[in-house]
N, C-alpha and C positions, 0 to 999 in steps of 0.2 A: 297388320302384324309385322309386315317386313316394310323396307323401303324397295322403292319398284325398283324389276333389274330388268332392264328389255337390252339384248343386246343388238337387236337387229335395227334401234332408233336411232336416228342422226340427233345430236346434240349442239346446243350452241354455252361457251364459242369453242367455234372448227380453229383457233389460232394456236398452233405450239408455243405461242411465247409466254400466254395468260398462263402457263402449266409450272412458270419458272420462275422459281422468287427472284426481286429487283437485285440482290446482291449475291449472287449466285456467281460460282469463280467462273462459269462459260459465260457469262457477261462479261467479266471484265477480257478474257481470251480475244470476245468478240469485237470489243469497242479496242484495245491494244491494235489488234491485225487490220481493222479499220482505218487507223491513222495511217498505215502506212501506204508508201506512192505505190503506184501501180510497174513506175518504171523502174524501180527494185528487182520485178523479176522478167523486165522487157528479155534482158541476154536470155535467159534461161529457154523464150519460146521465141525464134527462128521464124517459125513460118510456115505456113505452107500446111497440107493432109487436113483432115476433119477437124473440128472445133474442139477446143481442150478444155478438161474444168479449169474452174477460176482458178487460178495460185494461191489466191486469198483464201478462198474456201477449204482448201485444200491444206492449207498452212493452218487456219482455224481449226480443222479436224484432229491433225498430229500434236500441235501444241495443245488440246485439251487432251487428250486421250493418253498423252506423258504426262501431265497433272494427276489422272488418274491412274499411273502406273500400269496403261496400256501400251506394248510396246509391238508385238506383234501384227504385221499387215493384216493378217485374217482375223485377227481378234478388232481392229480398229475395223474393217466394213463390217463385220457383224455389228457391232456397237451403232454404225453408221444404221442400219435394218433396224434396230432393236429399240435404242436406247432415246430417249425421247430429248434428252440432252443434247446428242448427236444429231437426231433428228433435226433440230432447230440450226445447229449452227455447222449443217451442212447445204440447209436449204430444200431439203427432203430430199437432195441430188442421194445417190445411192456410188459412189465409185467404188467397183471391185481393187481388193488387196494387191492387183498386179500392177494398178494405180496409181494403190497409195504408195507402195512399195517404190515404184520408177520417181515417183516424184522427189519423196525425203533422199534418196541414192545419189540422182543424180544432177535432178535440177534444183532442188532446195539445197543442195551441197555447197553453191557457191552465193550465194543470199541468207547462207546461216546467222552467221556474226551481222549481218543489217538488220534482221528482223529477231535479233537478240537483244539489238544495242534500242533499238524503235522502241521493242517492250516494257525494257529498262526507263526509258525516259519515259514514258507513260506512267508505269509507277513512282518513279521520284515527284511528278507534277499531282498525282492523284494522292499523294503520300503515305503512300504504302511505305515505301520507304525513304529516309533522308541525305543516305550517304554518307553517315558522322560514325559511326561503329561497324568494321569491318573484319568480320571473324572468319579466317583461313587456316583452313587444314585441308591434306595430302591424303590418297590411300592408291596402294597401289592395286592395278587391275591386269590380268592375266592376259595374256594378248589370244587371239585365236590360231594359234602357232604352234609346228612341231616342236616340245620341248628339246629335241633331240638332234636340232639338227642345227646348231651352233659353230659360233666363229668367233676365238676368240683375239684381240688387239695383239695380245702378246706374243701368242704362236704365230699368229702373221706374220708381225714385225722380224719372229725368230726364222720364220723358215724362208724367208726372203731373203734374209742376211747370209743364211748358208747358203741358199739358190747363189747370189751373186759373188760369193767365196767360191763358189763352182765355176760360174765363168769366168772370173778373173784368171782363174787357174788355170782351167781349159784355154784362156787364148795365150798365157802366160805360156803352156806347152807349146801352141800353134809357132808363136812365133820364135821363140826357142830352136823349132826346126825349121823352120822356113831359114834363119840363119845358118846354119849348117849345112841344110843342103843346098841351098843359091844364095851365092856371095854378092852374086849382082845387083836384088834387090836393098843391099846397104841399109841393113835397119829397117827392114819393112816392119809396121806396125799397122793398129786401127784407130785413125784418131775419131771417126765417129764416136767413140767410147768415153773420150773426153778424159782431162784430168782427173776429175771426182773421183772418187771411190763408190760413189751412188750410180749405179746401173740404170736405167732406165731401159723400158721395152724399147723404145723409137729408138734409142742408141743402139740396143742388141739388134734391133731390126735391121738399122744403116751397116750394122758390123758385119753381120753375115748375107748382106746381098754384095759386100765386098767381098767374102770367101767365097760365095759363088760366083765372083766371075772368077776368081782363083781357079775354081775348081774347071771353068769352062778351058782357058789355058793347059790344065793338068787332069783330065778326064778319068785318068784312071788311078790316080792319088787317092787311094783306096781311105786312110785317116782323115782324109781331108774330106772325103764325100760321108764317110762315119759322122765327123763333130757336125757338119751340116745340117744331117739328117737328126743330128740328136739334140740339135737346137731347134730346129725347124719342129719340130714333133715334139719335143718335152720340157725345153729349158724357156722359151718364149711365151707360151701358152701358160706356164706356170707363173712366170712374173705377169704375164699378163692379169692375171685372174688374181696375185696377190694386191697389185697394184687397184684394181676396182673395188677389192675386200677392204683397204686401207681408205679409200677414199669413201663408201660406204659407213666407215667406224667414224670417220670426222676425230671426233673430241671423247669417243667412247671409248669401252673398252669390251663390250661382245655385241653379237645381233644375228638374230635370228635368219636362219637360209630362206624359212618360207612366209616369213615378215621380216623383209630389212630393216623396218623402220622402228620395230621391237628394242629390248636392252634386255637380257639376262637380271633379271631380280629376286630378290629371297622376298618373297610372300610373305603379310602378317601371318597368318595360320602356319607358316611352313618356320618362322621366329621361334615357335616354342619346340620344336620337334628338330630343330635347327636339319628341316629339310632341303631338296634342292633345287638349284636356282631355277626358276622360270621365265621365258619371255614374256615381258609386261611393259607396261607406261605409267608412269608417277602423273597422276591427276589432282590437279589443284583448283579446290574449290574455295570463294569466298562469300559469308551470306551476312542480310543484314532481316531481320524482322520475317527469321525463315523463307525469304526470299534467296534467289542465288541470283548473283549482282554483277560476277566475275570467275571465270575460267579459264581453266589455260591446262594444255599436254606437252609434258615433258618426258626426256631420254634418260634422266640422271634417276639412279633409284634415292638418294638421301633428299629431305625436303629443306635442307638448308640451303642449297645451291639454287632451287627453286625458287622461293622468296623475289628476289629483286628480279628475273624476268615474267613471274605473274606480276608481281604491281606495277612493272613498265606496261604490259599488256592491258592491265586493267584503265592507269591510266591515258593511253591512247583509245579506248573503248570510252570512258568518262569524261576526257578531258583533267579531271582530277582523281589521286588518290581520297576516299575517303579518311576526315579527319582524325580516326583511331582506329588502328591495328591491334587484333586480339590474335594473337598466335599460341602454341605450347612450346616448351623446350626443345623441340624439335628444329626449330627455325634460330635457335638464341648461336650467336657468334658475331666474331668483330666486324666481319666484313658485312654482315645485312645490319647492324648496329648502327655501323657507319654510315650506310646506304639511309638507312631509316630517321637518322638525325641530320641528315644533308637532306631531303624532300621534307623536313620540317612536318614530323608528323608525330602525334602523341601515341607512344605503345605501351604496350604490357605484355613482352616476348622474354620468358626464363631462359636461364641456360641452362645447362644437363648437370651443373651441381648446384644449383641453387640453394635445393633441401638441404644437402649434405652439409653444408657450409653454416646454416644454422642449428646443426646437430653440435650436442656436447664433445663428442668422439673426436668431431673435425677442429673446435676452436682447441681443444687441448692436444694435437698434433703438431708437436715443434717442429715437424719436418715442411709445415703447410707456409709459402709465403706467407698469407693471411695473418699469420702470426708471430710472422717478425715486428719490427720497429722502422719505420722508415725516415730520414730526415729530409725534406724535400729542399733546403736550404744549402744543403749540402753534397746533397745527391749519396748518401751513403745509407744502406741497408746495414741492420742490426739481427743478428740469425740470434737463434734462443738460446744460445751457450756465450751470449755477449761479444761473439768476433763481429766487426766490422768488413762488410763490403765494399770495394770502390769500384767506379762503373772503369770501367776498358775501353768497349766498343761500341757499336750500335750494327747490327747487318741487317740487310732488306732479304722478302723472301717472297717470291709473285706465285698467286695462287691459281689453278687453271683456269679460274673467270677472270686472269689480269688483275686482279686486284694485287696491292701489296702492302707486307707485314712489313712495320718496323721492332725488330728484338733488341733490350740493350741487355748487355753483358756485364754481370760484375764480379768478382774476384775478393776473397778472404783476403784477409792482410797476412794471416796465417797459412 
């Protein structure tokens, strides 16, 4: 009446692999992390204490268990116990979460991008995918950071300028009296300070270990021992700390106190509430055949700017750009246009009026270039009221990635 259920019988076969169909995505996991060398992750194990799981093994576990939108340590050695998947292509080894955890942290940290790029070329030879259609988009991700505890480029820049309007001034007093009361030092000055108008701390530094020996000569030069103490204690320590906030911000323009490496971003969800800014990183992703092919982490919140150092990225990981770029308006502008027809590659990147531009609204707007007259022979623009334009000038204009605009100018005759 039933089929038999003995649990207590041993069965054959005893092999976890017979359990697993031949095209099963922990196959292909397991035959990828197979090809790769062993001396991939020589640096990562040193030497020495008790025997450690394989790296292989270990690299095989995390890489499937992110396939399956497993991300947590305890949930991947659970899986490892549990799951018959796991089971297989751990080797029936069992490593606890504190493990798994040490390994993707610290030692898989610097062998990431090799057994990225390894995977990748397993699938372009197995062809999963080709290489020939490469579709990129951005989103931004919230960093793990106090919102609240920001720096911004500009205040920097500002209260640095009045820090060093302060010491100019202060020594601009200092030696102001130093003339007046002793003739004999003839124009004493600080030349550690230098010509410039740009202060530097190691200038403030050299300037005031010259007012104390000042001050060892005149010991009880009560202003002179005051400005000392009020550089030594507040004026030094604060260029100091502007100067490392400035060179923290590089090319930006905020970041975060308790992730430096953050940028102040306006969040999609925070776009419609036009909420406020958050620390984040602009992540660029590109896939070909639902595979991800190419990645890259950026500082810049807009993904225009992004564009040309993901596909240099991609193609140092490649060796090649794939043959066609699929982007949205997001990315459309001259300088990745430009970039994108100079690496000789087929795209289909909008720019932010596309639409517009084939609307009714737009082709009957006299005001729209588009809908003057141009004579290329003559180099003259015809505006919709029939005056004539004649060009002037031409000026350049360098864009923060060094790139440069040519604008020409031209002028009504009216």
């Amino acid at each position: 009446m039933y089929i038999q259920y003995t649990m207590d019988q041993l069965t054959l076969p005893m092999d976890l692999e017979d359990d697993i169909p031949q095209n099963h995505l922990v196959r292909i996991v397991n035959a990828a992390v197979n090809r790769l060398s062993d001396r991939i992750f020589a640096s990562a194990y040193p030497g020495g204490g008790r025997d450690s799981y394989h790296p292989k093994m270990l690299t095989k576990v995390i890489v499937y268990a992110y396939t399956q939108r497993i991300y947590s340590s305890r949930q991947i050695a659970k899986a490892v116990r549990e799951n018959v998947m796991f089971m297989w292509i751990a080797g029936r080894q069992q490593p606890d979460f504190r493990t798994i955890n040490r390994f993707r942290s610290e030692r898989m940290k610097t062998v990431l991008e090799t057994v990225f790029t390894a995977v990748l070329q397993f699938l372009a030879e197995e062809k999963y995918v080709r290489l020939e259609h490469y579709f990129v988009d951005g989103t931004k991700i919230e960093a793990n950071a106090n919102r609240y505890t920001f720096v911004w480029g500009k205040a920097v820049v500002k209260q640095k300028a009045r820090l060093q309007e302060k010491v100019q001034t202060l020594f601009a007093t200092i030696e102001e009296s130093e003339r007046q009361e002793e003739q004999e030092h003839h124009g004493w000055d600080l030349p550690e300070l230098g010509e410039s108008t740009q202060i530097t701390s190691e200038k403030l530094e050299e300037a005031v270990k010259q007012l104390e020996e000042q001050l060892q000569e005149k010991p009880k030069d009560k202003p002179l021992k005051k400005t000392v103490r009020a550089i030594r204690k507040d004026l030094l320590p604060r260029l100091q700390k502007y100067e490392v906030q400035q060179e923290i911000l590089g090319d930006r323009n905020s970041f975060s106190k308790t992730d430096t490496d953050a940028t102040f971003m306006r969040m999609k969800e925070d776009h419609m509430r036009n909420g406020q800014l958050k620390p984040g990183y602009n992540v660029q992703i590109g896939t070909e055949n639902q595979f991800i092919i190419g990645y890259s982490l950026h500082q810049r919140p807009t993904d225009t700017r992004c564009l040309k150092p993901h596909l240099e990225k991609v193609k140092a990981t490649l060796g090649n750009i794939p043959k066609t770029v699929i982007a949205d308006a997001g990315y459309g502008g001259e300088e990745n246009y430009a970039y994108l027809e100079n690496e000789q590659l087929e795209t289909v990147v909008k720019y932010s009026t596309y639409h517009k531009e084939k609307s009714k609204k737009w082709k009957q707007d006299i005001s729209k270039l588009d809908n003057w007259q141009y004579d290329e022979a003559e180099d003259i623009w015809t505006c919709a009221a029939g005056r004539n334009l004649l060009f002037r000038y031409e000026s350049k204009e360098t864009t923060e990635s060094g790139y440069e605009l040519r604008k020409r100018h031209y002028r009504s005759e009216n």
